[in-house]
C-alpha positions as CSV (number, residue, x, y, z in Angstrom):
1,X,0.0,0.0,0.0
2,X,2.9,2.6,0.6
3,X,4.1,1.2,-2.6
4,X,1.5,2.0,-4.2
5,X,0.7,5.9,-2.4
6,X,4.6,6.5,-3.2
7,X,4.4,5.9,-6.7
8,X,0.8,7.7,-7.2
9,X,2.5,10.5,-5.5
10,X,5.4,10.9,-7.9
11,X,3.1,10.7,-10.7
12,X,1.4,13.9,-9.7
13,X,4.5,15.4,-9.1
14,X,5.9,14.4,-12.7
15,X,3.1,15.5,-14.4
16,X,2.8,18.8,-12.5
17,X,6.6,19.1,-13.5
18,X,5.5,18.4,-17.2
19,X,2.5,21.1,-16.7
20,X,5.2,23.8,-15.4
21,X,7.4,22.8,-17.9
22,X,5.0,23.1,-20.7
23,X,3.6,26.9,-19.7
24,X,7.2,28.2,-19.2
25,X,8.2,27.2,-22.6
26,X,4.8,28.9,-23.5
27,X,5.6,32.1,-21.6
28,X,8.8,32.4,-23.0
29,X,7.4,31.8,-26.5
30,X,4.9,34.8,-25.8
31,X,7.8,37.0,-24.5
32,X,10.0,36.2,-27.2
33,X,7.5,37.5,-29.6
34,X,6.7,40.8,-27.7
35,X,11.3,41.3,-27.5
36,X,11.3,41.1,-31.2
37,X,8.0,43.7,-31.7
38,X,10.0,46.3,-29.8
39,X,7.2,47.9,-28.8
40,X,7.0,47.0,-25.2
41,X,9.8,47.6,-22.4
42,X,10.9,44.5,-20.2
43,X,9.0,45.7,-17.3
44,X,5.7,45.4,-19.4
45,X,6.4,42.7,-20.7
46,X,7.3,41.1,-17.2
47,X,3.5,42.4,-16.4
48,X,1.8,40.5,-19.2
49,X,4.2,37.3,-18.7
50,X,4.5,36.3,-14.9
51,X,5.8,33.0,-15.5
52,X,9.4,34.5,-16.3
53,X,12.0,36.5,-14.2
54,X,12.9,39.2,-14.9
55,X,16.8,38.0,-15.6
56,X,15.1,35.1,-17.7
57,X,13.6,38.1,-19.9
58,X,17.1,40.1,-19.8
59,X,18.5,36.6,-21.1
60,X,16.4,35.8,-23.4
61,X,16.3,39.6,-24.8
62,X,19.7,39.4,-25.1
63,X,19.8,36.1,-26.7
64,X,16.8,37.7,-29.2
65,X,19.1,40.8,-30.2
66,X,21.9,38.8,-31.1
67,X,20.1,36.9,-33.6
68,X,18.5,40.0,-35.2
């Protein structure tokens, strides 16, 4: 029976990890697209996209200006 609650209990806890993992990508996706519009500062964007820090958005600015 422990077994068993053990194992149901790391099943949540992967597919939560899975979920997390899924609407981070998401988020960064959304900032991504609102760096390369231009139009928006970081702190705005950081507003409309809570799932990211704020050094995760300076990263991946960063990251976005170097490709352009």
């Amino acid at each position: 029976m422990m077994t068993l609650f053990d194992d149901e209990q790391i099943l949540k806890a992967y597919a939560k990890d899975i979920d997390d993992n899924a609407t981070h990508r998401e988020a960064k996706k959304t900032a991504e697209k609102l760096i390369r519009k231009g139009k928006m500062s970081l702190d705005e964007i950081a507003d409309c996209v809570p799932a990211l820090t704020f050094d995760e958005l300076k990263k991946l600015e960063s990251e976005v200006m170097q490709l352009a």
